[in-house]
C-alpha positions in Angstrom: -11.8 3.2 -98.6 -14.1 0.2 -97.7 -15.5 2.3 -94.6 -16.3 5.0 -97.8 -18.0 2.6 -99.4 -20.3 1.1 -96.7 -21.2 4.8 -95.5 -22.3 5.5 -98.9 -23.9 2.1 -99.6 -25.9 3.5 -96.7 -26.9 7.0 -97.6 -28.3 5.1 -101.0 -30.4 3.2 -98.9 -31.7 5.5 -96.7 -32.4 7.9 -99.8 -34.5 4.6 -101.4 -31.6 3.9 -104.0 -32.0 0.1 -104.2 -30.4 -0.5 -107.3 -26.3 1.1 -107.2 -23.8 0.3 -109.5 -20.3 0.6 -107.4 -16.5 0.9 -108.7 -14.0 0.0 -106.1 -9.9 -0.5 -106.7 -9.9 -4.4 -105.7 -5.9 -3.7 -105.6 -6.5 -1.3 -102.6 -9.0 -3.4 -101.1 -6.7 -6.8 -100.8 -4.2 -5.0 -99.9 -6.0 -3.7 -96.5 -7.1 -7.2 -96.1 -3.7 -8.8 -96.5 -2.3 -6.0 -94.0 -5.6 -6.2 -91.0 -4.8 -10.2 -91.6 -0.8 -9.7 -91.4 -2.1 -7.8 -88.0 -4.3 -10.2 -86.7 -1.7 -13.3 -87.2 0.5 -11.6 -85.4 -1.6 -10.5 -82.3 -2.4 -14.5 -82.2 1.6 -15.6 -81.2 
């Protein structure tokens, strides 16, 4: 979902859009941050 959101952050901006009003789910989005931080904790042992 983030990667959805950065692609069309960027279409905007290449179509001149500088003003966007965005909706995300911030549950979906913690949880992939708690999960690629889970991931990178471990790959540190």
């Amino acid at each position: 979902e983030l990667w959805g959101v950065l692609e069309e952050m960027h279409l905007a901006w290449e179509c001149s859009y500088r003003k966007v009003e965005l909706q995300v789910d911030y549950k979906v989005v913690v949880t992939m941050l708690r999960c690629e931080n889970a991931l990178a904790n471990l790959g540190g042992m």
